[in-house]
C-alpha positions as CSV (number, residue, x, y, z in Angstrom):
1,X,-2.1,-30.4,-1.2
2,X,-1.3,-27.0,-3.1
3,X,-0.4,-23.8,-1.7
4,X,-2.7,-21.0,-1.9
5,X,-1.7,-18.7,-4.6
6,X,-2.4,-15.2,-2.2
7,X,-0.3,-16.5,0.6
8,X,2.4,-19.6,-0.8
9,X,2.7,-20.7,2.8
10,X,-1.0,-21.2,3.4
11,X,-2.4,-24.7,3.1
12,X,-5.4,-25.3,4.0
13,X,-5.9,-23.0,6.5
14,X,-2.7,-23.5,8.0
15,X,0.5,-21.3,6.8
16,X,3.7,-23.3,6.0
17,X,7.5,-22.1,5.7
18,X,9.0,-22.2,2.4
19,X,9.8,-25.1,1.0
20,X,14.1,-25.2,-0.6
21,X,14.6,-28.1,-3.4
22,X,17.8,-29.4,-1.4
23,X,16.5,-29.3,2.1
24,X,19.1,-32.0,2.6
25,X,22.3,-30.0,1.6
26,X,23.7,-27.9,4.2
27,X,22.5,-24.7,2.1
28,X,19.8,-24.1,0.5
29,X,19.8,-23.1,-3.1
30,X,15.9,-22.7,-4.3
31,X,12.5,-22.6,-3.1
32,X,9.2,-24.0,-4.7
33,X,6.2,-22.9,-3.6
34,X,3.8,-25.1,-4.7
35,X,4.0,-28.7,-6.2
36,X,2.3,-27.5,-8.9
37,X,4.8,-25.2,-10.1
38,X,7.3,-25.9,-12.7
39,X,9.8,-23.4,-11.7
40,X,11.7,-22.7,-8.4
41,X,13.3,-19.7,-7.1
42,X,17.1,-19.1,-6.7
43,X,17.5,-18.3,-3.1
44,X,21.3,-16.8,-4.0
45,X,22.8,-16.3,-7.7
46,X,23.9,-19.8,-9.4
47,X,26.5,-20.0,-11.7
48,X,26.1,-22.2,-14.8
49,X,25.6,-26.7,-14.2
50,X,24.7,-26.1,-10.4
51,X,22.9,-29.0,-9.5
52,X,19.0,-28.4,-7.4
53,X,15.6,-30.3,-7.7
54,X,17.3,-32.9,-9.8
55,X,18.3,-30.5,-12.9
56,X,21.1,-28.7,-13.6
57,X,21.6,-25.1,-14.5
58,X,22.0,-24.2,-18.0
59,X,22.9,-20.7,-17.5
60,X,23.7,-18.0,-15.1
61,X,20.6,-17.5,-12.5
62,X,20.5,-14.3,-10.3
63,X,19.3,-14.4,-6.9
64,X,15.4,-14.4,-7.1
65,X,14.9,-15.3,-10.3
66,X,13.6,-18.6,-11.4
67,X,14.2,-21.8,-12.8
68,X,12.6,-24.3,-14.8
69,X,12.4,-27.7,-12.8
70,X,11.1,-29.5,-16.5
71,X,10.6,-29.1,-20.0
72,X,8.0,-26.1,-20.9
73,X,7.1,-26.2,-24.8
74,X,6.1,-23.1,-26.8
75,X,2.7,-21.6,-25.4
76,X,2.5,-23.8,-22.3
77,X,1.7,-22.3,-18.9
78,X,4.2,-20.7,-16.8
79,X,3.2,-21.7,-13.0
80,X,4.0,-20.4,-9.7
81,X,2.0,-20.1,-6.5
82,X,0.4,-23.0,-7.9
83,X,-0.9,-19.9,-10.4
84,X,-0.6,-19.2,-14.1
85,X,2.3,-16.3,-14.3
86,X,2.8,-15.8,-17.8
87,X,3.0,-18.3,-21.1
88,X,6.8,-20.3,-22.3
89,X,7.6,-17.7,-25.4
90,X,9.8,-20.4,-27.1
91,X,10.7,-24.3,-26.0
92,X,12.2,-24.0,-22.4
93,X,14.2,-27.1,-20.5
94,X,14.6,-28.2,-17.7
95,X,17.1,-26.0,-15.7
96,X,17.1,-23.1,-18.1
97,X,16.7,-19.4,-16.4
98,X,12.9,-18.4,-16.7
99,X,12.1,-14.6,-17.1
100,X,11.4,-12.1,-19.4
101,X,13.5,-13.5,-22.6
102,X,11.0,-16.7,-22.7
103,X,8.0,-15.8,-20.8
104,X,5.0,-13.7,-22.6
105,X,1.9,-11.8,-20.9
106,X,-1.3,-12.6,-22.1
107,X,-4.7,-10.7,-20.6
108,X,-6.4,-12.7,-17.9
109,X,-9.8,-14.5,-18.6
110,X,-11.2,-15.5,-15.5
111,X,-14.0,-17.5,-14.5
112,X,-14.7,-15.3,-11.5
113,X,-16.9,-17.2,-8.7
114,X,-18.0,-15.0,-5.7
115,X,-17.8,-15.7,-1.8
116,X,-16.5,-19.4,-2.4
117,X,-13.5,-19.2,-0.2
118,X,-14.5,-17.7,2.8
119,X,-12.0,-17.8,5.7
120,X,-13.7,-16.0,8.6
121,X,-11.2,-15.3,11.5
122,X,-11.7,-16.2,14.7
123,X,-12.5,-13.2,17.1
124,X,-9.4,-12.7,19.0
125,X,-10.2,-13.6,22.9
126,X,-8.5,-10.6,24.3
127,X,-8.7,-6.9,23.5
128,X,-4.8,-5.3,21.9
129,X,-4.7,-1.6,22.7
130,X,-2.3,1.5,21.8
131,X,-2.5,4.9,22.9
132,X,-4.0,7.5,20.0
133,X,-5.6,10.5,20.2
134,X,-9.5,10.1,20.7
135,X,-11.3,12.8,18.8
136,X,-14.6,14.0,19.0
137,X,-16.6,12.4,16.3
138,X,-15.4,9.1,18.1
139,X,-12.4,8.4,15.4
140,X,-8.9,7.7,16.5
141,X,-5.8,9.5,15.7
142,X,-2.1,8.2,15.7
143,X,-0.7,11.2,15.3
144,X,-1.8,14.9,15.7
145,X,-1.2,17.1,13.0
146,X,-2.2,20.9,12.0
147,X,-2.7,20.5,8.2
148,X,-2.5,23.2,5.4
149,X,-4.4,21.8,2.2
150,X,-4.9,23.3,-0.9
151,X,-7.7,23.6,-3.6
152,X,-5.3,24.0,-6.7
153,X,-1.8,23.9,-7.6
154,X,-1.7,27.9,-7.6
155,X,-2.1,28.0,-3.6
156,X,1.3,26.0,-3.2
157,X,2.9,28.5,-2.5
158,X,1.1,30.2,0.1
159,X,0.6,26.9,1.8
160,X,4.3,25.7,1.9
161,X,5.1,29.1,3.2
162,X,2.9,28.9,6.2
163,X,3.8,25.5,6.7
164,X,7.5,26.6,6.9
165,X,7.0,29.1,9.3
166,X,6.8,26.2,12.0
167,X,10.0,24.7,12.4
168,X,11.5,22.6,15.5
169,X,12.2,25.4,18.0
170,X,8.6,26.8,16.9
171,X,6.9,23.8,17.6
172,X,9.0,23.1,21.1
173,X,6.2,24.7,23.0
174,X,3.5,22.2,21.7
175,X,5.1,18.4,22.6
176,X,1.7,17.1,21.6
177,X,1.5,18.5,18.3
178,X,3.5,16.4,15.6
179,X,3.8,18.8,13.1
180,X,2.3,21.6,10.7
181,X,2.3,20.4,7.1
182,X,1.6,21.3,3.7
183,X,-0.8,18.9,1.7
184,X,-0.3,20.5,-2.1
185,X,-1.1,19.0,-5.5
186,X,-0.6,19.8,-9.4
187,X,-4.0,19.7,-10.1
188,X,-7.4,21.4,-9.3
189,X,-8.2,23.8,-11.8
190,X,-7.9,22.9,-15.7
191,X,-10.1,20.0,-15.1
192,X,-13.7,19.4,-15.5
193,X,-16.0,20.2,-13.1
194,X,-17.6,16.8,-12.4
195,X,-16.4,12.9,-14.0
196,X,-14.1,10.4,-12.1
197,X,-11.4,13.2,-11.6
198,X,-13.3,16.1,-10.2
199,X,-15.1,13.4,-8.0
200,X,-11.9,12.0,-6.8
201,X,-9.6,14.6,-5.7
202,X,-13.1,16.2,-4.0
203,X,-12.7,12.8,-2.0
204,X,-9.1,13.0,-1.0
205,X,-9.6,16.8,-0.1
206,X,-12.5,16.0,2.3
207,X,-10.6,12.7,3.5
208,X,-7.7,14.8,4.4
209,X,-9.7,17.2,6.4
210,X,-11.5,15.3,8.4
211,X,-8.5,12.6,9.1
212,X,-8.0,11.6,12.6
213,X,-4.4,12.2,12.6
214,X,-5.2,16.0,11.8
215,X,-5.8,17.5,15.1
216,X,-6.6,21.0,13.1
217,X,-7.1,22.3,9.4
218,X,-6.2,25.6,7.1
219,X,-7.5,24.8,3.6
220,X,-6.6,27.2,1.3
221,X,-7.3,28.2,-2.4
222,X,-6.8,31.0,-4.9
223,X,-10.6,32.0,-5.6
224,X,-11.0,31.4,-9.1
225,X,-9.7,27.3,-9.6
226,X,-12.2,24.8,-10.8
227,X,-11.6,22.9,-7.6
228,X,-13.6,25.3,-5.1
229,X,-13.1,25.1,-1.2
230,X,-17.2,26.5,-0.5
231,X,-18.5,23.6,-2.7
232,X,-16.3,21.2,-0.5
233,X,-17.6,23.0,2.8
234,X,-21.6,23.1,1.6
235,X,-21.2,18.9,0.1
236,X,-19.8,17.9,3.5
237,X,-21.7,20.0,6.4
238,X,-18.4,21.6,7.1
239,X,-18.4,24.4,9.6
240,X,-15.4,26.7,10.2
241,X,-14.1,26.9,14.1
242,X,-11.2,27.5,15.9
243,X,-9.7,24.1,14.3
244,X,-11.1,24.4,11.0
245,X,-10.2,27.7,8.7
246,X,-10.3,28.0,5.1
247,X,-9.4,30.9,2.8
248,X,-8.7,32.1,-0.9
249,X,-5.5,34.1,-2.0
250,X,-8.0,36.4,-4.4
251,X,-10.4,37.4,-1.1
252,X,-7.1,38.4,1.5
253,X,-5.8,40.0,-1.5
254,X,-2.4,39.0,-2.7
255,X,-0.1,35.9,-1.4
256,X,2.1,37.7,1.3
257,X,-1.3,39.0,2.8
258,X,-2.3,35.3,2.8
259,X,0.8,33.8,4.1
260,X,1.1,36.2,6.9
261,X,-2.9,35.3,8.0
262,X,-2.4,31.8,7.3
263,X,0.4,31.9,10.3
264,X,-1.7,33.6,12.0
265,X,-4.3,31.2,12.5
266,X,-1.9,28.3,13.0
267,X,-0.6,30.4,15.9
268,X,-3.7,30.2,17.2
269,X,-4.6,26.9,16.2
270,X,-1.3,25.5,17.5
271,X,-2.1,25.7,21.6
272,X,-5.5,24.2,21.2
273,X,-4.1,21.2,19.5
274,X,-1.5,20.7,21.8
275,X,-4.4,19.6,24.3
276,X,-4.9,16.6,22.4
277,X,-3.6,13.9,24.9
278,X,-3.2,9.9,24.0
279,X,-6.0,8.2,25.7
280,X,-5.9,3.8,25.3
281,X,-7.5,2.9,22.6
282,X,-8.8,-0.4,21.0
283,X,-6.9,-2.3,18.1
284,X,-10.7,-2.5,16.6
285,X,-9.7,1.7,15.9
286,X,-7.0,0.8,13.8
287,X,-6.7,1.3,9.5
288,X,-3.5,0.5,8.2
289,X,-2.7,0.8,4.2
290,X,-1.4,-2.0,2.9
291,X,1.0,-0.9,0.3
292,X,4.0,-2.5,-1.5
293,X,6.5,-1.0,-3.6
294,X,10.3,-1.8,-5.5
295,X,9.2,-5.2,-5.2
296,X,11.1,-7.9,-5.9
297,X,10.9,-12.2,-6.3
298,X,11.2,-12.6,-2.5
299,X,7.7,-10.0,-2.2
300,X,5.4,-12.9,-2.2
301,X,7.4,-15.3,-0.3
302,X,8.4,-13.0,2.7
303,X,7.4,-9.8,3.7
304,X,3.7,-10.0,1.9
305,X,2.6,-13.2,3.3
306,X,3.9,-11.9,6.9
307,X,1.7,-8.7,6.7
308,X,-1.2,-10.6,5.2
309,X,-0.9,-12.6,8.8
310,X,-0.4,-9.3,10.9
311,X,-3.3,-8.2,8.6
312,X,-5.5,-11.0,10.0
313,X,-4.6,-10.3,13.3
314,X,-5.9,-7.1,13.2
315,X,-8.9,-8.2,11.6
316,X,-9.5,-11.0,14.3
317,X,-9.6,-7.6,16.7
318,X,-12.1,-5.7,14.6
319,X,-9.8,-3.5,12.8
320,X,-9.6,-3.0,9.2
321,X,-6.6,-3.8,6.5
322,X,-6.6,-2.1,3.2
323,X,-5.1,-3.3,0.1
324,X,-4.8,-1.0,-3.0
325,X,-3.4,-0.9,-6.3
326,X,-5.5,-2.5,-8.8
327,X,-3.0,-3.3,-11.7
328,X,-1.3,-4.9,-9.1
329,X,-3.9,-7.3,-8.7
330,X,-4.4,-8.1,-12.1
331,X,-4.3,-11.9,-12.4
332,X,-5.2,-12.6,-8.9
333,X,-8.4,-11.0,-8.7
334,X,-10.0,-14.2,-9.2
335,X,-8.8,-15.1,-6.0
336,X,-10.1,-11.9,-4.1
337,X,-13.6,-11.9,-6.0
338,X,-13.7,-15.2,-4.1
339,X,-13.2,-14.3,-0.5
340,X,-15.8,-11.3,-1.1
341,X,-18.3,-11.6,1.6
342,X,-21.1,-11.6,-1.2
343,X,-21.9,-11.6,-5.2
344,X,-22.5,-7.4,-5.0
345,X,-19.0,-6.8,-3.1
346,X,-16.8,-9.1,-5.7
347,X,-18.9,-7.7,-8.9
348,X,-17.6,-3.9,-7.5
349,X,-14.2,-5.7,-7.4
350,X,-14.8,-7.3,-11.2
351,X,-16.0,-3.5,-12.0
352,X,-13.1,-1.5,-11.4
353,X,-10.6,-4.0,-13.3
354,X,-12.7,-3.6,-16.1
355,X,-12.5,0.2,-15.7
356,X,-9.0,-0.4,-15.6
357,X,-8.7,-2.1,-19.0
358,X,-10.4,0.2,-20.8
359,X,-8.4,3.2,-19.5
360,X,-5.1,1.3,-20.2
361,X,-6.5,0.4,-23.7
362,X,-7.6,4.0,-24.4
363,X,-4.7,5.5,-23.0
364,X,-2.7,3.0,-25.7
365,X,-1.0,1.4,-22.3
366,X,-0.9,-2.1,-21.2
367,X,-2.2,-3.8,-18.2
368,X,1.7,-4.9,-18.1
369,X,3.1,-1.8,-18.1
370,X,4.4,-3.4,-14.5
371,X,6.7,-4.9,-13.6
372,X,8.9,-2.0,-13.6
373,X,12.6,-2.0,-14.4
374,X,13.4,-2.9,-11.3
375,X,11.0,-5.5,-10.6
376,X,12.0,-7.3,-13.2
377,X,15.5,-7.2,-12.5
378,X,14.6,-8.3,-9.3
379,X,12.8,-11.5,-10.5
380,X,9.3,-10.3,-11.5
381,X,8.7,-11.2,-14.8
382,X,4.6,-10.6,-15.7
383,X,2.5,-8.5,-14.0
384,X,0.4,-11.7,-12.9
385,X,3.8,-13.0,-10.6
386,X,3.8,-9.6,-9.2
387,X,0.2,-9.4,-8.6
388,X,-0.4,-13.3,-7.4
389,X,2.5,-12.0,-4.4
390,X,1.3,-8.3,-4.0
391,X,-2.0,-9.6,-3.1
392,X,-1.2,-11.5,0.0
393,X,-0.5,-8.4,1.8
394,X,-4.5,-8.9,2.5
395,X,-4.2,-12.4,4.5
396,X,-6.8,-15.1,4.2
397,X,-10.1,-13.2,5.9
398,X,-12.8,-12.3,3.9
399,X,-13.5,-9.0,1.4
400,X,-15.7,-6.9,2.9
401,X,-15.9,-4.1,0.9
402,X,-14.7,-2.2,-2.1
403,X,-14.2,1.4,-2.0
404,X,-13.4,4.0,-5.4
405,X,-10.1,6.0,-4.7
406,X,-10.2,7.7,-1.5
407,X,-14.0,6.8,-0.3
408,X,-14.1,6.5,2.8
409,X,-13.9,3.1,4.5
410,X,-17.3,2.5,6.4
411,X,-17.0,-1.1,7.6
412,X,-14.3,-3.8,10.0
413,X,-12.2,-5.5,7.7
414,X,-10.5,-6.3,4.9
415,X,-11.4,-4.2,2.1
416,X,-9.8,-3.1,-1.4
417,X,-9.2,0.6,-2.1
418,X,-8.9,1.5,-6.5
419,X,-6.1,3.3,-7.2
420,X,-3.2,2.9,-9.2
421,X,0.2,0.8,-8.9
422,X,2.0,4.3,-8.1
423,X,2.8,4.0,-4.8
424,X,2.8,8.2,-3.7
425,X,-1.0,8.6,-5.6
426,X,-1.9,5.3,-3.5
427,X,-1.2,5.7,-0.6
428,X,-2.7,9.1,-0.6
429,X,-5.4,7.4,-1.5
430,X,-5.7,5.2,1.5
431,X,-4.9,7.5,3.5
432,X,-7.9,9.8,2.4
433,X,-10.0,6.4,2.5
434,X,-9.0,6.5,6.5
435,X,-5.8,5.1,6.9
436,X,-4.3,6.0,10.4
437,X,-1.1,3.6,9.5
438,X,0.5,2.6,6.5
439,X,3.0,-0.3,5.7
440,X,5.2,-0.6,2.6
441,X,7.4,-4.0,1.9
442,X,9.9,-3.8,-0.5
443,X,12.5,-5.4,-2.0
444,X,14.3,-3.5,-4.5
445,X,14.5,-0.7,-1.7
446,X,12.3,2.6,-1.0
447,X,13.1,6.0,0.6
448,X,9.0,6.2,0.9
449,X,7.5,7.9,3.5
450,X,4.0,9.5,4.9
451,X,1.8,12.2,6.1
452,X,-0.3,12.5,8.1
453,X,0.0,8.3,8.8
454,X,3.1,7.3,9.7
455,X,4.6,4.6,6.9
456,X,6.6,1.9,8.2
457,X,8.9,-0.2,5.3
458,X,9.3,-3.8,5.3
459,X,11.9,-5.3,3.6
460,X,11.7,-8.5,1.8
461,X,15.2,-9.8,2.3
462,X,18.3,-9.3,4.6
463,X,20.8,-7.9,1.8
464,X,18.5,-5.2,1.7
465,X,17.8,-5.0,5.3
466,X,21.4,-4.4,5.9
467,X,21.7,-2.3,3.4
468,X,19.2,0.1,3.8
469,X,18.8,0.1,7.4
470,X,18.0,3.9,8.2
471,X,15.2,3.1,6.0
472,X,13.8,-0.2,6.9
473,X,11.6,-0.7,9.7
474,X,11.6,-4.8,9.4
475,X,13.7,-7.5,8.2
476,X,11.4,-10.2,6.7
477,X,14.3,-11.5,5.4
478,X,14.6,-13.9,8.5
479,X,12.0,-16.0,7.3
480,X,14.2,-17.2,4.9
481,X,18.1,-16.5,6.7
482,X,17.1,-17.9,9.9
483,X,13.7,-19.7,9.4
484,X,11.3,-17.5,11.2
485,X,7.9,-18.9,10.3
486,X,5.2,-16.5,8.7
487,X,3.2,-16.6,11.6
488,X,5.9,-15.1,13.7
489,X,7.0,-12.6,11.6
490,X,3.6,-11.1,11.4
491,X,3.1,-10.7,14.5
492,X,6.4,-9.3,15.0
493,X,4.8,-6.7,12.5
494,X,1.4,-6.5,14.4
495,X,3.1,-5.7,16.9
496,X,4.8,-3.2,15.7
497,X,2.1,-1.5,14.1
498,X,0.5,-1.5,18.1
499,X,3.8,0.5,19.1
500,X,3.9,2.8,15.9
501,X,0.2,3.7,16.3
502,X,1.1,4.5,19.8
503,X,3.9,6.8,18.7
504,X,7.0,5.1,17.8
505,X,8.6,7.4,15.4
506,X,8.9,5.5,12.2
507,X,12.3,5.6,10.3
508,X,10.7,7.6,7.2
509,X,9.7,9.9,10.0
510,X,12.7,10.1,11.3
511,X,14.0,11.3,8.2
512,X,11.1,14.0,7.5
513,X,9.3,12.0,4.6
514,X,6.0,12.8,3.9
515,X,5.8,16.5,2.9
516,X,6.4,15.9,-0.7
517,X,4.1,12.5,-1.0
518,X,1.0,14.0,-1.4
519,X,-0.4,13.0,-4.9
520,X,-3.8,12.6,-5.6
521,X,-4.4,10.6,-8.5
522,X,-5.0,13.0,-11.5
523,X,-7.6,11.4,-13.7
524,X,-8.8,12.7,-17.4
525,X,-7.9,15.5,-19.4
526,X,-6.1,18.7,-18.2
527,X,-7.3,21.5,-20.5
C-alpha cells in the first residue's frame, strides 16, 4: 500500500512512522516515504560511496536532501510522497544527489475529481475545554486586546503613538487586559475604490474589528484616504460605544490633537475591558491558522503531518483548522479538491489557483517563485515537494469550505483560506478570516510572531529545536530522534493549543512579536 501524499505516514486511514532504508543498522541514514518513490531522504549529511537502500552515494548529500534509489533518465518523473515533485533535467543514477541541478518544474495538469476521498472523523466522545473570554455576540476570545487600527498608511503615526502610550506599568492596573496595540498598513489610499484589493483589505479591516481576541477598538484614519472608516461602519451595521471609537486626523484637527484623544479614549476604554473574565469554553470555539514557514525537507515528514493530526482532533471536537497559502499548494491541490465535501466547494478551490496563475503570469512571475533560498538549501527543490508537505498541515478530514482572503469563516472544519505564500500577509489573513490561534512549523527557523492570536512555532527537527529554543514552542523533531509516532506528537500539539488558548504565553509573545506583522495583502495597482 502507498502513503498518502498529504500526510506520508497515513495509509489507509491509519498513520505510520517513517520508514529509514537501513532499519537494520544501528543508525539510520535515510527515510522513504512511499514505495513508490525513487528517492529517499538523508536523515544526516553523507559523505561520498556511503552505502543505504542498496546504492551507494556518488556525491556529497546534505542532511535533508535527497537521493536517487535508481536510474532516472532525462524527462522522467521525480517521485516522493508517492507524488510527482518535479521532472529528471538530465540522466540521473542510482545514488546521485537529487535537487535543483537535475530536477526541473513543469506546471501542474490535473485531472481534478471532487469529494472522492472523504475521511469524515469520528465525533470525539468527550467535550476538550480551555478558558477564553466569552463575548457577547457568542464568539470566543483567547486573548483580550484594546486595538488601534487604521484606514491608511498616513494614520500610522497617530496610531503607534497612542498605542505607545500604554506600556507595562500602564497596563499593571488592568491584569485582564493583554495589551493595547497598533494594527497599521502601507496601503489604503492610492488604490481603487473597488476590485480584489479594495475588497480585501475592507475584509481584513472589519475582521480585525470585530475579532474576538479584541476586547475594545479605536479605528482611526486621516479623512481624505480612499480606504474610508464611515463606508466600513454603514457596510457592516457598525455602531460606535464605549468599546468601539473611530476618528479621522483631518476632523480633530492636526495629529497631536488626535494622539492626545486617541489616549484618551483608551483610558477610558482600558477599565471596561479589564472586566473581561475567562469563562470554560468548548474546543468546538476554537480557529487556529495553520501556517508554515522557513520550511525545510523534514516539513512534510515531521512537524506538518503532526499538526494535520492535532488538526483532526480539533475537528473531531467541532472546531475549525485553517490552511492558507495557495502557491503553497500548488501541485497538491488535486489532493484537497478531493476531500471537498462537494463539486461547488472543490471548483472554488480549482478557482482561486487559476486566479493564481494568471496573476503570476501577468505579473511576469512563476508559480515556482518558491522554494525560497532557503528552502531549497534546506532540501526543497520544486514548489510541488514543498506544497505535497505544506498541505498536510490540514490532516485527513474533509474540505468544508473555501474562503477569499480574510472572509470570514462561517462553518466547523477544515477549510482553505486564499492568500499568498508570505507568511506576515497570511496570517493576517487568517486571522481576519477568525483565527483565535495560529501555528507556524518551520524548519529553516522563524522569529515569527502574532497579534491579536497568539502564534505558536513548531519546529521540524531537533538541531533547530536546540538551536532556536527561545523561539520554538515544539520539537517535532522527536519523531524522528526518538521515534515519537505522529499521532503522539499531535496531540502533544492539541494539547498545547488547549493550554495556549487558555493563556499560556507563547514564546513569540514572550518576546513582543506581533506589533510589526500586520500586513494585509496589497493587491493591484498603487497610483
Amino acid at each position: 500500500m502507498l502513503c498518502s501524499p498529504i500526510s506520508p505516514f497515513i495509509v489507509g486511514t491509519e498513520r505510520m512512522p517513517p520508514v529509514p532504508e537501513n532499519s537494520s543498522s544501528s543508525e539510520r541514514l535515510t527515510v522513504r516515504l512511499s514505495p513508490a518513490d525513487n528517492v529517499v531522504s538523508a536523515i544526516r549529511a553523507l559523505e561520498v560511496g556511503v552505502t543505504t537502500d542498496g546504492i551507494v552515494t556518488s556525491a556529497m548529500i546534505p542532511r535533508g536532501h535527497k537521493i536517487a534509489t535508481s536510474a532516472i533518465a532525462q524527462g522522467e518523473a521525480v517521485m516522493k510522497y508517492a507524488q510527482l515533485i518535479g521532472y529528471a533535467a538530465q540522466d540521473i543514477a542510482a545514488g546521485d544527489h537529487v535537487h535543483t541541478h537535475n530536477v526541473e518544474f513543469r506546471n501542474t495538469d490535473q485531472d481534478y475529481r471532487f469529494a472522492t476521498d472523504l475521511r469524515p472523523v469520528e465525533p470525539a466522545k468527550t467535550v476538550d475545554t480551555f478558558m477564553g473570554y466569552r463575548r457577547a455576540n457568542g464568539s470566543v476570545g483567547t486573548r483580550n486586546h484594546i486595538a488601534i487600527i487604521t484606514s491608511v498608511n498616513c494614520s500610522a503615526t497617530a496610531a503607534r503613538r497612542i498605542a505607545e502610550a500604554f506600556g507595562p506599568e500602564d497596563l499593571a492596573a488592568y491584569p485582564n487586559v493583554d495589551g493595547v496595540t497598533a494594527y497599521v498598513h502601507g496601503t489604503g489610499c492610492g488604490m481603487a475604490g473597488a476590485g480584489d484589493g479594495f475588497d480585501a483589505l475592507q475584509r481584513v479591516m472589519w475582521g480585525y474589528a470585530r475579532h474576538p481576541n479584541h476586547a475594545a477598538v479605536l479605528m482611526v484614519g486621516l479623512g481624505c484616504e480612499m480606504n474610508q472608516i464611515d463606508w466600513l461602519l454603514e457596510a457592516h451595521g457598525i455602531t460606535p460605544g464605549p468599546l468601539f471609537h473611530a476618528m479621522n486626523i483631518q476632523d480633530v484637527a492636526g495629529l497631536q490633537r488626535t494622539v492626545d484623544r486617541g489616549i484618551e479614549k483608551v483610558r477610558a476604554m482600558l477599565p471596561l475591558a479589564n472586566e473581561a473574565q475567562r469563562v470554560e469554553c468548548p474546543a468546538s470555539d476554537l480557529m487556529v491558522a495553520l501556517q508554515c514557514g522557513g520550511s525545510d525537507a523534514w516539513s512534510g515528514i515531521t512537524a506538518n503531518p503532526a499538526v494535520g493530526y492535532a488538526c483532526d482532533l480539533l475537528v473531531a471536537q467541532g472546531g475549525t483548522g485553517v490552511l492558507a497559502e495557495t502557491p503553497e499548494i500548488y501541485g497538491a491541490e488535486h489532493l484537497l479538491a478531493a476531500r471537498a465535501v462537494d463539486a461547488k466547494v472543490g471548483q472554488k478551490l480549482i478557482d482561486r489557483i487559476r486566479w493564481w496563475e494568471d496573476y503570476t503570469a501577468r505579473n511576469m512571475g512563476s508559480m515556482d517563485n518558491n522554494p525560497s533560498p532557503g528552502n531549497k538549501k534546506g532540501g526543497l527543490t520544486t514548489i510541488l515537494e514543498k506544497s505535497l508537505g505544506a498541505s498536510a498541515k490540514g490532516g485527513t478530514s474533509p474540505l468544508t469550505g473555501v474562503y477569499l482572503y480574510g472572509e470570514q469563516v462561517d462553518r466547523p472544519g477544515f477549510a482553505f483560506m486564499d492568500s499568498p505564500g508570505y507568511d506576515p500577509a497570511s496570517v493576517t489573513g487568517q486571522i481576519a478570516s477568525g483565527c483565535n490561534l495560529v501555528t507556524f512549523t518551520t524548519g529553516r527557523g522563524s522569529a515569527f510572531g502574532s497579534k491579536p492570536a497568539p502564534c505558536l512555532k513548531v519546529a521540524t527537527n531537533s538541531v533547530l529545536y536546540g538551536r532556536m529554543t527561545d523561539d520554538m514552542d515544539y520539537n517535532a523533531g522527536r519523531i524522528l530522534d526518538d521515534e515519537v509516532s505522529v499521532e503522539d506528537a499531535g496531540r502533544e500539539i492539541y494539547e498545547m493549543w488547549l493550554r495556549a488558548a487558555s493563556g499560556e504565553v507563547s514564546k513569540s509573545e514572550a518576546q513582543g512579536l506581533g506589533d510589526y506583522e500586520f500586513v494585509p495583502w496589497q493587491i493591484g495597482a498603487t497610483m
